[in-house]
Structures are given as structure tokens and as C-alpha cells.
TIVEXKOL-255174 format. One record per residue (C-alpha): residue in three letters; x, y, z. Coordinates in Angstrom, 2 decimals, decimal comma, always signed. Layout:
BEGIN
<r><residuo>Ala</residuo><X>X</X><Y>Y</Y><Z>Z</Z></r>
...
END
This chain:
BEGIN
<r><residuo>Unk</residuo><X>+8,16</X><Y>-100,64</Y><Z>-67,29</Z></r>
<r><residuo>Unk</residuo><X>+10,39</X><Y>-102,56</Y><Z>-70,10</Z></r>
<r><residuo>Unk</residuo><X>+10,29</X><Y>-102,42</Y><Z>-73,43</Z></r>
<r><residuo>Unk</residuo><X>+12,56</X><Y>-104,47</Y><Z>-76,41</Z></r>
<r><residuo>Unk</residuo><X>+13,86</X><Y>-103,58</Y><Z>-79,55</Z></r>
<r><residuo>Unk</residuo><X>+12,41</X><Y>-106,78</Y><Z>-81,88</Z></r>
<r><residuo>Unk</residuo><X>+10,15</X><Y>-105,37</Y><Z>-84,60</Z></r>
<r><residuo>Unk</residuo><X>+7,13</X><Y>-108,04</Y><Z>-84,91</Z></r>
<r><residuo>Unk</residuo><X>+7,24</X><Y>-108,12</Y><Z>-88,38</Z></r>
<r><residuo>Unk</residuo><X>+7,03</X><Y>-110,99</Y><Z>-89,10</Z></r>
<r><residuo>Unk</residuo><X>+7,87</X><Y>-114,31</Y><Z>-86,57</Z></r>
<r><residuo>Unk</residuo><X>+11,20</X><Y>-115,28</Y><Z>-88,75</Z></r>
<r><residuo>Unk</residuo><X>+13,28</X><Y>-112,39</Y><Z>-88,94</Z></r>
<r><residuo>Unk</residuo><X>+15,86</X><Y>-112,41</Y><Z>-91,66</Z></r>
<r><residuo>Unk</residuo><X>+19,11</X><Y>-110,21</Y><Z>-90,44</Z></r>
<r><residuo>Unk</residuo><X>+20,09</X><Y>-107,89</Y><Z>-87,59</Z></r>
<r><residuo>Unk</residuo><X>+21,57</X><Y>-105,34</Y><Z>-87,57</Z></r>
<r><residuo>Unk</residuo><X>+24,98</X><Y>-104,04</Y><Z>-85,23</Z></r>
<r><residuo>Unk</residuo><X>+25,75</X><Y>-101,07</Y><Z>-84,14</Z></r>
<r><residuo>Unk</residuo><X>+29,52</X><Y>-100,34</Y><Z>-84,24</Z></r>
<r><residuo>Unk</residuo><X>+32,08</X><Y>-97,72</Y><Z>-83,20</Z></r>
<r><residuo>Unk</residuo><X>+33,86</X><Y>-97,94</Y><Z>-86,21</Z></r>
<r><residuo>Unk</residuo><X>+32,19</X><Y>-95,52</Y><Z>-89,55</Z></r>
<r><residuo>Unk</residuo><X>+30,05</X><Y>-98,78</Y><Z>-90,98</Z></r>
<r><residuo>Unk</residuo><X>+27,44</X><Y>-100,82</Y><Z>-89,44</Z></r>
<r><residuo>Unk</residuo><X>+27,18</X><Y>-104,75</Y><Z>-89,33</Z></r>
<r><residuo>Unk</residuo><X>+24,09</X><Y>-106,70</Y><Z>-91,29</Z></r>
<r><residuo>Unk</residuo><X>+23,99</X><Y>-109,89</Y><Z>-89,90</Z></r>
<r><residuo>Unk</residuo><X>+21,87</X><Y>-112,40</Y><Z>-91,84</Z></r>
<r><residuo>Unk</residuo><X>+20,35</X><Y>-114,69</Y><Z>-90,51</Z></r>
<r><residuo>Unk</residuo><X>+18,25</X><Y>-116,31</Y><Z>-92,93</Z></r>
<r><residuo>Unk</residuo><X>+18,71</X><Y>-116,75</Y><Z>-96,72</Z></r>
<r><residuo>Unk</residuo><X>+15,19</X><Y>-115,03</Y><Z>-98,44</Z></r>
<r><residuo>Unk</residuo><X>+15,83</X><Y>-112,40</Y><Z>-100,27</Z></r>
<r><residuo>Unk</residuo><X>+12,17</X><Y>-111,21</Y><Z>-100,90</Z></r>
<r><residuo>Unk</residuo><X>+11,43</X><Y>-111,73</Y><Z>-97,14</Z></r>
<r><residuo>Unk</residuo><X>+15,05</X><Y>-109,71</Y><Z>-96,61</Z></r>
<r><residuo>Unk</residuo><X>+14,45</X><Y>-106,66</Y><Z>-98,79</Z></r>
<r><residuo>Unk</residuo><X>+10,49</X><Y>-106,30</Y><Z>-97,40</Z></r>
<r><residuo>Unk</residuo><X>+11,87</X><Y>-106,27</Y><Z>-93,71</Z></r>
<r><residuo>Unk</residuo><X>+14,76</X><Y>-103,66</Y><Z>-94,56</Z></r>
<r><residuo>Unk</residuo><X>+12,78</X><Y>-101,15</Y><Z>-95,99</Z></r>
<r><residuo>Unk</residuo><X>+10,17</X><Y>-101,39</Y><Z>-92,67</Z></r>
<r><residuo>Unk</residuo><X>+13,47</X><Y>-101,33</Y><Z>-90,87</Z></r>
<r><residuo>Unk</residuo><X>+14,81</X><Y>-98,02</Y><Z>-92,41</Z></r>
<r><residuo>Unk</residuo><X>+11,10</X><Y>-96,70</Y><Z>-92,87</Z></r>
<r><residuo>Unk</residuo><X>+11,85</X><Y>-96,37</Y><Z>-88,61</Z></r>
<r><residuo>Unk</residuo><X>+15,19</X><Y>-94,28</Y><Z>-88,66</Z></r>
<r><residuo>Unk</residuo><X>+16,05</X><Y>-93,36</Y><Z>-92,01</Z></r>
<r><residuo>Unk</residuo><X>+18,36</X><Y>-90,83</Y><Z>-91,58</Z></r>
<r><residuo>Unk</residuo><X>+20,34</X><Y>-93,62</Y><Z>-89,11</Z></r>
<r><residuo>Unk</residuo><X>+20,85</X><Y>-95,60</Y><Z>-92,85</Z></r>
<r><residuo>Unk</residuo><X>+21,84</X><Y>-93,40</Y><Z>-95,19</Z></r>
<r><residuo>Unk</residuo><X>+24,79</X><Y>-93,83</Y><Z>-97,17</Z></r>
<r><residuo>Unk</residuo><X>+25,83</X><Y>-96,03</Y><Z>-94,28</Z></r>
<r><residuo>Unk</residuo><X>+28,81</X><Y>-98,59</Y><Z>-95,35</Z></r>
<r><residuo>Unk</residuo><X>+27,38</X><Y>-102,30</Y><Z>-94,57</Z></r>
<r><residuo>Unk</residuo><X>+29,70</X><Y>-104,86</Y><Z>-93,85</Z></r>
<r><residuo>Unk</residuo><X>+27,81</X><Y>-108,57</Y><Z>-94,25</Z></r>
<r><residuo>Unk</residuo><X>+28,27</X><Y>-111,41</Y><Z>-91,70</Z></r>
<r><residuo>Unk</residuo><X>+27,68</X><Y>-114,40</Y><Z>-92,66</Z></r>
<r><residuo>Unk</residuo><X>+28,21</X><Y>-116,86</Y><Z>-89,37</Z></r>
<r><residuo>Unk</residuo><X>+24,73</X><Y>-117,74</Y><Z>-88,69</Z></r>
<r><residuo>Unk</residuo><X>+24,42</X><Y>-118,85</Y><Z>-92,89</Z></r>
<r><residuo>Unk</residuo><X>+27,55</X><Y>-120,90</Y><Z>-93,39</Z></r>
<r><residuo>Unk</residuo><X>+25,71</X><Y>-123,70</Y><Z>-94,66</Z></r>
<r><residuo>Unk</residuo><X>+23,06</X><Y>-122,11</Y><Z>-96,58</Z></r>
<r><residuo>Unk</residuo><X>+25,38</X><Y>-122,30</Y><Z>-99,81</Z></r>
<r><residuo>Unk</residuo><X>+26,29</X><Y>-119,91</Y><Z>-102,02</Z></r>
<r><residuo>Unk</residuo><X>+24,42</X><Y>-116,83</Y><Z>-101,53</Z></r>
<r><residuo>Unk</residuo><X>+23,27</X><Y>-114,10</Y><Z>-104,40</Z></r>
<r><residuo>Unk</residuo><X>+25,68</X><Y>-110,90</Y><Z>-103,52</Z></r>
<r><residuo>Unk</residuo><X>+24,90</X><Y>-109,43</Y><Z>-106,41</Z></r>
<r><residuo>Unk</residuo><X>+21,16</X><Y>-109,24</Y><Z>-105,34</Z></r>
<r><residuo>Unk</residuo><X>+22,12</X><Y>-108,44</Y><Z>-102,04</Z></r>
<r><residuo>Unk</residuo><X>+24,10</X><Y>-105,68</Y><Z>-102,71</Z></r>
<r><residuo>Unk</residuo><X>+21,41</X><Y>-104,34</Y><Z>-105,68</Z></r>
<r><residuo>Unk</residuo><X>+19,02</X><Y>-104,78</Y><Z>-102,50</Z></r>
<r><residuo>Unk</residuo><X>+21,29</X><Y>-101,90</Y><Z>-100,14</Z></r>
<r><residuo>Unk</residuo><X>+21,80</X><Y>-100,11</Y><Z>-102,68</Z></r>
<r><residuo>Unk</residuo><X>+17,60</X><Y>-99,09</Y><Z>-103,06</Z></r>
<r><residuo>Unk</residuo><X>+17,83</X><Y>-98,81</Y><Z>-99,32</Z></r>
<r><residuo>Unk</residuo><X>+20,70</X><Y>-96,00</Y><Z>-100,26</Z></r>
<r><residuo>Unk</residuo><X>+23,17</X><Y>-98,26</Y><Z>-98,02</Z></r>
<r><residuo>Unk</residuo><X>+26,61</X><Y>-99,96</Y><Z>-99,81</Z></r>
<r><residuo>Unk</residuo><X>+28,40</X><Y>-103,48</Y><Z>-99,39</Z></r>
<r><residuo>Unk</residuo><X>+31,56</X><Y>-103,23</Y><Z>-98,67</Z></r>
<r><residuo>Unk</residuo><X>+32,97</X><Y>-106,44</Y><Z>-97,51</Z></r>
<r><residuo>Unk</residuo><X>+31,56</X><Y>-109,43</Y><Z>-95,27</Z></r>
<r><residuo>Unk</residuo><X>+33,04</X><Y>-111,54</Y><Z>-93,00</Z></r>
<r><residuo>Unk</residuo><X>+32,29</X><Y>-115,04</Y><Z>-91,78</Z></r>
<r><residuo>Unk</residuo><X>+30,53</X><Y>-117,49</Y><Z>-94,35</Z></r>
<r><residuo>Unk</residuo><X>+31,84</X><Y>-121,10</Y><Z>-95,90</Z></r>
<r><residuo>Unk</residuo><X>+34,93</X><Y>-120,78</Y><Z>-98,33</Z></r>
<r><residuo>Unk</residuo><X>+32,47</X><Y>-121,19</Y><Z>-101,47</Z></r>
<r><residuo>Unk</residuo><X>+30,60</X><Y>-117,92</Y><Z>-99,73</Z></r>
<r><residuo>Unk</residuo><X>+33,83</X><Y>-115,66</Y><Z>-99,62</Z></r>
<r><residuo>Unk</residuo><X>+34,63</X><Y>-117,18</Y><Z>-103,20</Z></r>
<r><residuo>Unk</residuo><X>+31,45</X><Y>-115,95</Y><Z>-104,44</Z></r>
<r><residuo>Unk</residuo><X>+31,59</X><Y>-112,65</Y><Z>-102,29</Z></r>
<r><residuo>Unk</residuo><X>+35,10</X><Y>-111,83</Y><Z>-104,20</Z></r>
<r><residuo>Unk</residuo><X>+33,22</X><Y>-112,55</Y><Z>-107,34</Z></r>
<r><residuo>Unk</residuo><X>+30,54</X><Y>-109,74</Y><Z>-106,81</Z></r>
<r><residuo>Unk</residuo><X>+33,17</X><Y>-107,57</Y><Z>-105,73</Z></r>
<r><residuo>Unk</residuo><X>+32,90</X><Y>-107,29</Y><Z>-102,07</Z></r>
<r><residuo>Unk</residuo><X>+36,18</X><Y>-107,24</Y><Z>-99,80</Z></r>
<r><residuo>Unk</residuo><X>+36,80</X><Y>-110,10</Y><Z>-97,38</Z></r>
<r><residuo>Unk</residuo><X>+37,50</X><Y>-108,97</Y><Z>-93,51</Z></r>
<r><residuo>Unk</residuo><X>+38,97</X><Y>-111,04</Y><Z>-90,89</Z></r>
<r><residuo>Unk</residuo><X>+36,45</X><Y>-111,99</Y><Z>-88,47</Z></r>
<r><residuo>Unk</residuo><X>+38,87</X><Y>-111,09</Y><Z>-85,47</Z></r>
<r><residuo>Unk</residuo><X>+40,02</X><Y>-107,92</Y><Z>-87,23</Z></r>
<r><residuo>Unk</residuo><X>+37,00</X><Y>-104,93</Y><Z>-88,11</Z></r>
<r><residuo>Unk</residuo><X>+39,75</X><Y>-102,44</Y><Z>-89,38</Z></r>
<r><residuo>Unk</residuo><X>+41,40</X><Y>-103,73</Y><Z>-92,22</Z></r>
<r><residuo>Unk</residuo><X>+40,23</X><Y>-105,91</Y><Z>-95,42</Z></r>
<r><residuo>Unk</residuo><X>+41,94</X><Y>-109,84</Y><Z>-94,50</Z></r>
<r><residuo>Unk</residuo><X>+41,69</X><Y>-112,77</Y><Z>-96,68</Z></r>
<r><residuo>Unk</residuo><X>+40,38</X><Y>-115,11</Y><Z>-94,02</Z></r>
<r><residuo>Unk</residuo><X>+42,27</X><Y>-118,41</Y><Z>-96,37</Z></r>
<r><residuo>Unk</residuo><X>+45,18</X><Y>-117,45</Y><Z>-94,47</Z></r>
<r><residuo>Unk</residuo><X>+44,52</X><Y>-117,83</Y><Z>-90,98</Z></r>
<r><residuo>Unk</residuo><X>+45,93</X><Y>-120,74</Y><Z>-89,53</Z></r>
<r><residuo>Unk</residuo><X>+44,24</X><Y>-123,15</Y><Z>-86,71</Z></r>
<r><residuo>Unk</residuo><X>+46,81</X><Y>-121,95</Y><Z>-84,09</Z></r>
<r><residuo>Unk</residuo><X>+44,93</X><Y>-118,51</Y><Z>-84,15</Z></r>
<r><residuo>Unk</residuo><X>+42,97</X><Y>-117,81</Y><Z>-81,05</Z></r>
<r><residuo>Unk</residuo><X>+39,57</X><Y>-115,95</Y><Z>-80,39</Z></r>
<r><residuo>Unk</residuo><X>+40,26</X><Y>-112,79</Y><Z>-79,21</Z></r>
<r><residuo>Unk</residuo><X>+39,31</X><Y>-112,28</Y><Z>-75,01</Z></r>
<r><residuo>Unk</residuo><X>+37,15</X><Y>-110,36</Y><Z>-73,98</Z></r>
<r><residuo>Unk</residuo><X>+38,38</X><Y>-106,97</Y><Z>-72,51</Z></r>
<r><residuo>Unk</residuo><X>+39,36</X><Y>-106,47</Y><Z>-68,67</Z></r>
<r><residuo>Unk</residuo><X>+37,21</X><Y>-103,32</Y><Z>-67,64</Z></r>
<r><residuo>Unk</residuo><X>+39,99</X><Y>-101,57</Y><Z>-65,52</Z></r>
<r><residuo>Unk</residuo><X>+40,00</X><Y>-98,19</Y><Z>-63,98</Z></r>
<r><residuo>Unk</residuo><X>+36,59</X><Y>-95,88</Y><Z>-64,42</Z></r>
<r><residuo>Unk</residuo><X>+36,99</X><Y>-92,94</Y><Z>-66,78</Z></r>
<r><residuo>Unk</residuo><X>+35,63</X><Y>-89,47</Y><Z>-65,12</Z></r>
<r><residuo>Unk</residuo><X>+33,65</X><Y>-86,67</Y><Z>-67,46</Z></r>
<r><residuo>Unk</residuo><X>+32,89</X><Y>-83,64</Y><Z>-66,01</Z></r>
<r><residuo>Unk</residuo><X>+32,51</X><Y>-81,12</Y><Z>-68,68</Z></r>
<r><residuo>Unk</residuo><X>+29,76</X><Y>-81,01</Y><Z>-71,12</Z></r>
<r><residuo>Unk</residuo><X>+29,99</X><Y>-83,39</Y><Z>-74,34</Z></r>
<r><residuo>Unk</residuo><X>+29,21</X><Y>-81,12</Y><Z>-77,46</Z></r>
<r><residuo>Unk</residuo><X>+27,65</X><Y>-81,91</Y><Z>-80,74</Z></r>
<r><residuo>Unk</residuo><X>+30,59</X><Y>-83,86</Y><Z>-82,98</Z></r>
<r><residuo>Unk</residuo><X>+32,89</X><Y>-84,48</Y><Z>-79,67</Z></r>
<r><residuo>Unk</residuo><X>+33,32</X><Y>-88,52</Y><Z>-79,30</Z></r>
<r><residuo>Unk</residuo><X>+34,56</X><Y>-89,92</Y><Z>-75,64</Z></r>
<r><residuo>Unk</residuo><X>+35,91</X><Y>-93,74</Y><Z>-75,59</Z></r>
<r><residuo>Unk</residuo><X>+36,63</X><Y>-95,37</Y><Z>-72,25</Z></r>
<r><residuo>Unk</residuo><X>+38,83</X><Y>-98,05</Y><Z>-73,60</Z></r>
<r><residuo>Unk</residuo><X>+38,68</X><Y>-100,95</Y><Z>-71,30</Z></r>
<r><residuo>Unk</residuo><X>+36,82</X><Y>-99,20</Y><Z>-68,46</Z></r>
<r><residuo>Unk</residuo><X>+33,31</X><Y>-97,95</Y><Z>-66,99</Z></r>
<r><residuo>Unk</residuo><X>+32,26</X><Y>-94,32</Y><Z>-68,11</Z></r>
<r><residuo>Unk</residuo><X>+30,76</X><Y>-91,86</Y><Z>-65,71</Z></r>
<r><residuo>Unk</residuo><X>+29,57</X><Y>-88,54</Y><Z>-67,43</Z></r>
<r><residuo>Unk</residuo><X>+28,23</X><Y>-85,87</Y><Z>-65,28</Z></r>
<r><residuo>Unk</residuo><X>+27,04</X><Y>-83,34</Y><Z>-67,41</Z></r>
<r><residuo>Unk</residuo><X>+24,98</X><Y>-82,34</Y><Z>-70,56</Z></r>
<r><residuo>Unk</residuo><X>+25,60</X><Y>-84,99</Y><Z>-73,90</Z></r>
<r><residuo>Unk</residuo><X>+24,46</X><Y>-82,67</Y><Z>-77,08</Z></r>
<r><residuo>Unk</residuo><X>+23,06</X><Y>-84,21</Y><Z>-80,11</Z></r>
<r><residuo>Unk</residuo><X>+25,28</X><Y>-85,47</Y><Z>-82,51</Z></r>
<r><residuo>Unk</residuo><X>+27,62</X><Y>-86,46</Y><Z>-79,42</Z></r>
<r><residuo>Unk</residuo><X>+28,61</X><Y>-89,60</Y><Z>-78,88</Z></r>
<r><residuo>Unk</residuo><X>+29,92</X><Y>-91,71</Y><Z>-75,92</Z></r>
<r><residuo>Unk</residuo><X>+31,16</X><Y>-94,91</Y><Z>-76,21</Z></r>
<r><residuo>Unk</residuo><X>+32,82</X><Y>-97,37</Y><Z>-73,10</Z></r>
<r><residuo>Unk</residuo><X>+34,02</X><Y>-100,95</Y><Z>-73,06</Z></r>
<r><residuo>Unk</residuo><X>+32,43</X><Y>-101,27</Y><Z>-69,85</Z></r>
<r><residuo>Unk</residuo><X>+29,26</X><Y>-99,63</Y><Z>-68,34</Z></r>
<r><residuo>Unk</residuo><X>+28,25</X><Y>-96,12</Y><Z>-69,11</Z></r>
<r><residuo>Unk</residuo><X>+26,82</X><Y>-93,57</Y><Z>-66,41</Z></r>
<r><residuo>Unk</residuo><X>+25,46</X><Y>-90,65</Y><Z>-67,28</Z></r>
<r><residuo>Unk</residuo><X>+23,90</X><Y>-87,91</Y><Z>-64,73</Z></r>
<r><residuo>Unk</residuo><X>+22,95</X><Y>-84,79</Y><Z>-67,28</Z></r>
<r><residuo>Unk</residuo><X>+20,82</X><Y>-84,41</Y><Z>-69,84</Z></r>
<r><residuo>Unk</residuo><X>+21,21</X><Y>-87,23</Y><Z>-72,62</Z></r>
<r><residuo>Unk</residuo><X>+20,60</X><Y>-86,19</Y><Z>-76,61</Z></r>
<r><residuo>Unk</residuo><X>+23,61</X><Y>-88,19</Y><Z>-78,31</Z></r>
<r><residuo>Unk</residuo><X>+24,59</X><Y>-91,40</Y><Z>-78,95</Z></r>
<r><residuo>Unk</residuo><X>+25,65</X><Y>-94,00</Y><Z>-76,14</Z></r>
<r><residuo>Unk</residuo><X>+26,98</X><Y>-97,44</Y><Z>-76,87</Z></r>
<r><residuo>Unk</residuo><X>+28,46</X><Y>-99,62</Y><Z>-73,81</Z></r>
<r><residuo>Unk</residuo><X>+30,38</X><Y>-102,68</Y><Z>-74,18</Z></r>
<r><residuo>Unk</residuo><X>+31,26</X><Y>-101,60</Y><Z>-77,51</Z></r>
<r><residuo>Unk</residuo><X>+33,85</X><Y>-104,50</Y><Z>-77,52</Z></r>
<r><residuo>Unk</residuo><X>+31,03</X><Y>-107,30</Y><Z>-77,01</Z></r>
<r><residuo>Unk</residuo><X>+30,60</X><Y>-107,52</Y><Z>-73,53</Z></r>
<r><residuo>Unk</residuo><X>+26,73</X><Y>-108,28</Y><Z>-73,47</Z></r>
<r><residuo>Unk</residuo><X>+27,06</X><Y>-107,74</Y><Z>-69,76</Z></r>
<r><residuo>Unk</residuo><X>+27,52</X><Y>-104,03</Y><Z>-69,63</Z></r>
<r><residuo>Unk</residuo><X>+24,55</X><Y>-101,08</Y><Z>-69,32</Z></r>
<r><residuo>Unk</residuo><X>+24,06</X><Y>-97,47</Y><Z>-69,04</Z></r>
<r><residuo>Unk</residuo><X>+22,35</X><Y>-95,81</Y><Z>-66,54</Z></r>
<r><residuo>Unk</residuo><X>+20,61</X><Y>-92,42</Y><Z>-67,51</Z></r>
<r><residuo>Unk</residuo><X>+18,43</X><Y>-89,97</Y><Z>-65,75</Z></r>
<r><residuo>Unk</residuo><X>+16,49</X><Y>-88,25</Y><Z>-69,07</Z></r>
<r><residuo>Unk</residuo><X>+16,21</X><Y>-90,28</Y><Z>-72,12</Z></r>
<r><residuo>Unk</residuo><X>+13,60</X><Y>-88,71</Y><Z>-73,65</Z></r>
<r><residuo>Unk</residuo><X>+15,73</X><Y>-87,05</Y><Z>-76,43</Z></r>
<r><residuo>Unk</residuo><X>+18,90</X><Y>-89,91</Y><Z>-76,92</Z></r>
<r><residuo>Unk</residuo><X>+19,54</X><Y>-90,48</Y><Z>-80,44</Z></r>
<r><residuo>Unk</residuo><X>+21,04</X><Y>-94,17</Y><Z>-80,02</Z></r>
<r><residuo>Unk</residuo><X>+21,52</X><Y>-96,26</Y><Z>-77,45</Z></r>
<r><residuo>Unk</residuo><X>+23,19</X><Y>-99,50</Y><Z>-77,65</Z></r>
<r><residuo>Unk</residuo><X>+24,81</X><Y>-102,68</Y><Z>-75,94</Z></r>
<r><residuo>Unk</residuo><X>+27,59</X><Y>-105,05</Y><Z>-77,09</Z></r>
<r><residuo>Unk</residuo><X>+26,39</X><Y>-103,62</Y><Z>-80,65</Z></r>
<r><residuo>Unk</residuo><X>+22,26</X><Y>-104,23</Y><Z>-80,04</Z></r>
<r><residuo>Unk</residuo><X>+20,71</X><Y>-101,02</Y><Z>-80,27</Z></r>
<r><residuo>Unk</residuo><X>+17,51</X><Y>-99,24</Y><Z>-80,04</Z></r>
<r><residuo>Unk</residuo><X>+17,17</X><Y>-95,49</Y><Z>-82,06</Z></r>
<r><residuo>Unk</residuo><X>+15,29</X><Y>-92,60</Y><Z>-80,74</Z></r>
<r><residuo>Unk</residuo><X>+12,15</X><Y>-94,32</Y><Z>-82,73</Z></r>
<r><residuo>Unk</residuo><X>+12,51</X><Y>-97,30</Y><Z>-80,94</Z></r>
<r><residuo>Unk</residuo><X>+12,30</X><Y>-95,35</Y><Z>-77,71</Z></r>
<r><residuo>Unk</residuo><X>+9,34</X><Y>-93,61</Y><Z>-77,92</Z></r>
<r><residuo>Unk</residuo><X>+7,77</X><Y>-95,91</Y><Z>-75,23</Z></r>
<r><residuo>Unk</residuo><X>+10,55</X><Y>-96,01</Y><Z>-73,19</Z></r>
<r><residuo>Unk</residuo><X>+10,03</X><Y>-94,95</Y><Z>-69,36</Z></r>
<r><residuo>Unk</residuo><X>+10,02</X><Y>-91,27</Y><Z>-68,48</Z></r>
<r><residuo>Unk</residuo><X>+10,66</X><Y>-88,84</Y><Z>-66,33</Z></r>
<r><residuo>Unk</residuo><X>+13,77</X><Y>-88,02</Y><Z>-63,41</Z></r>
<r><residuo>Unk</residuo><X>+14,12</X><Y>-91,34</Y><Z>-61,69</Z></r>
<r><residuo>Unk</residuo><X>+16,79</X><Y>-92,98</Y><Z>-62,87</Z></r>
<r><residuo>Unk</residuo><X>+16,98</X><Y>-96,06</Y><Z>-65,68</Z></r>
<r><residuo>Unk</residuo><X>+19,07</X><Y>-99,11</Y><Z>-66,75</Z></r>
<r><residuo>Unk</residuo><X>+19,59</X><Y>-99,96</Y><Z>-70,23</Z></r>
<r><residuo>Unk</residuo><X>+20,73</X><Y>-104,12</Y><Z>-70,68</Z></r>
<r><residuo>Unk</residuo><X>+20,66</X><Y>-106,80</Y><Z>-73,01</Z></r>
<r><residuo>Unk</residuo><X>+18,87</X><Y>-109,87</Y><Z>-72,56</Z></r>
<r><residuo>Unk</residuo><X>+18,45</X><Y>-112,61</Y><Z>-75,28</Z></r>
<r><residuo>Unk</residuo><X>+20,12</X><Y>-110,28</Y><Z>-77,63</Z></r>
<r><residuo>Unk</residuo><X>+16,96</X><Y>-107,36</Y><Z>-77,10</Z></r>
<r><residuo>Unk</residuo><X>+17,88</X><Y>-103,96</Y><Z>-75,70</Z></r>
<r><residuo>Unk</residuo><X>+15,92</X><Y>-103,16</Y><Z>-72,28</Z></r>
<r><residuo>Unk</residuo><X>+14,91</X><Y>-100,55</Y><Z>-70,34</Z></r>
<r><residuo>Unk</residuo><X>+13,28</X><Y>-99,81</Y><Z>-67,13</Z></r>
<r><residuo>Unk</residuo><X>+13,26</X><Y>-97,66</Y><Z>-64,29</Z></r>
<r><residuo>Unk</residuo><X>+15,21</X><Y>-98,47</Y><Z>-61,72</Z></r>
END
């Protein structure tokens, strides 16, 4: 049994959304129409609203470089009904980070998520940052309580015991885990779209996600059940899952 984490709202979607390690989430948009934008967003957060709230959005603006200069003050008027804030984007032409100044928003470096860059700067020698070596496997055997985080920088993650809600696990590599699952679990947190997690229960996970592609515990309603054990992947940038 599989299932994938596209809504089929509507056959043109206009952003996706990130997960991310760090306290903000990536919007990604993908196609400039703002009606068509702010009607999919509230479906979106009508699914997990409590994911949303008050949850800092930083705007990427790769896949729109040449749609010209973009409204950010609509934009941002547009998160702000959804109870989500702008603050910063990355990405976009140099009239789009011109205009994004204008409205207010902070520019970030699009190989740096932790501190506010002007991107102007950056000089043609710079190189895209590699993708992580996975190295040695990181080994959890006591139980993962509510507000406890575990990163497995650079490595797999193998958890044997309970994850409690409001946990969260997060690995550059693949994640394992062999109790009961109610947190959050992101593999490949780093980008690599290659990694999974592998899960006996799933039933009560709060978020699970791959190189940033995620599915919530709405999203999962439908997702196989019971003791055998399942894979979570990415394929054509949808999160999977099926028994093994």
C-alpha cells in the first residue's frame, strides 16, 4: 500500500512547502497567483493548523526568478491571515530581492539558512555546498521524551525505543526506529532525497519528513498499519510509504 503527500487541489499548485530543522519553515513558490496562492494556503493549513501557527516563513524564490517583480507586500498581508510571518526569502532575480528589501523582508544567502546575507556580495568563485558524507551510525537506546531533540549529524540513526510526542529526531542520513513512534522524524535533513526511515507503528507520528518533503499526522491517516515494518522515501519530490 502507498500513499503521497500532493493535495489535488487543484492541477497547478502554487508553492510547497519545506520542512526544516531550523525554528522556521520554507514556502517555496512556485507560481506567481496570488488569489490561486492564498485559496490553496488556507486548504493547506485547514489540514494541520496547529503545524502553522505563528510559524516564521522564509520565501524562496528559485523556481520564480523570471516572473518579475513580485507583490511582498500582498504576500506577506496573505501569511499574516494564515497567522504565519515573512521573515526573509532567498533566491529570486536582483529586482526580486530589491523589491523584497522594500517590503521589509531580510535577504538570506541561499547556501547559508542561519544568518540574514545580502546575496549582491557573493562572488562567482563561490561553490555549491556538497552534499554530506553519511559516516558512522548513531545508536539510541533510551526512550526519546516529549521536548528532547536527537541529530545524527552526518550519519544513519537507529532508535530502539519509545519517541514521545513533541519529540523529535532528526538524521542526515536514514532514520531507524524500532519502538513506538509519536514525534517528529525528518531524515536527510541536509537534502539528501535519498535517505528514509523505517518504522514499525506509525499510527500516532506527528511529522514525518525527507530531504525537507513532509507528510503531518493528517496526511497519514491512510497510511499502512499495523506491526510489520514500513519505509518512508521520496520520489518525484512526494513522501511515500508502504509496508515493507
Amino acid at each position: 500500500m502507498m500513499i503521497a503527500s500532493s493535495l489535488e487541489i487543484e492541477k497547478e499548485f502554487c508553492f510547497q512547502f519545506k520542512a526544516n530543522f531550523l525554528p522556521c519553515i520554507l514556502l517555496q513558490i512556485t507560481r506567481y497567483d496570488w488569489e490561486a496562492f492564498a485559496r490553496q494556503l488556507a486548504i493547506t493549513i485547514q489540514r494541520a493548523p496547529n503545524f502553522f501557527m505563528d510559524l516564521p516563513v522564509v520565501i524562496d524564490l528559485d523556481k520564480v526568478k523570471i516572473a518579475g517583480i513580485l507583490d511582498f507586500i500582498k504576500l506577506k498581508e496573505i501569511l499574516l491571515a494564515n497567522k504565519m510571518t515573512a521573515i526573509g526569502i532567498r533566491g529570486g532575480s536582483p529586482e526580486q530581492r530589491t523589491a523584497a528589501m522594500m517590503s521589509g523582508l531580510s535577504l538570506l544567502s541561499a547556501t547559508s539558512k542561519n544568518s540574514p546575507v545580502d546575496e549582491t556580495v557573493a562572488t562567482p568563485t563561490q561553490k555549491k555546498k556538497e552534499e554530506p558524507i553519511v559516516r558512522e551510525t548513531k545508536l539510541v537506546t533510551t526512550p526519546i521524551r516529549s521536548g528532547m531533540q536527537v541529530y545524527a549529524k552526518e550519519s544513519d540513526l537507529i532508535v530502539t525505543t519509545t519517541v514521545s510526542h513533541g519529540a523529535e529526531l532528526l538524521a542526515d542520513g536514514n532514520i531507524h526506529i524500532y519502538g513506538s513512534l509519536r514525534g517528529r522524524v525528518l531524515a536527510g535533513v541536509q537534502g539528501n532525497m535519498q535517505a528514509r526511515i523505517f518504522c514499525r507503528t506509525l499510527e500516532e507520528a506527528e511529522l514525518v519528513s525527507i530531504a525537507g518533503y513532509y507528510l503531518t499526522k493528517e496526511d497519514m491517516q491512510n497510511a499502512p498499519v499495523g506491526d510489520g515494518m514500513k519505509q518512508i522515501y521520496l520520489e518525484n519530490e512526494q513522501v511515500r510509504i508502504e509496508m515493507i
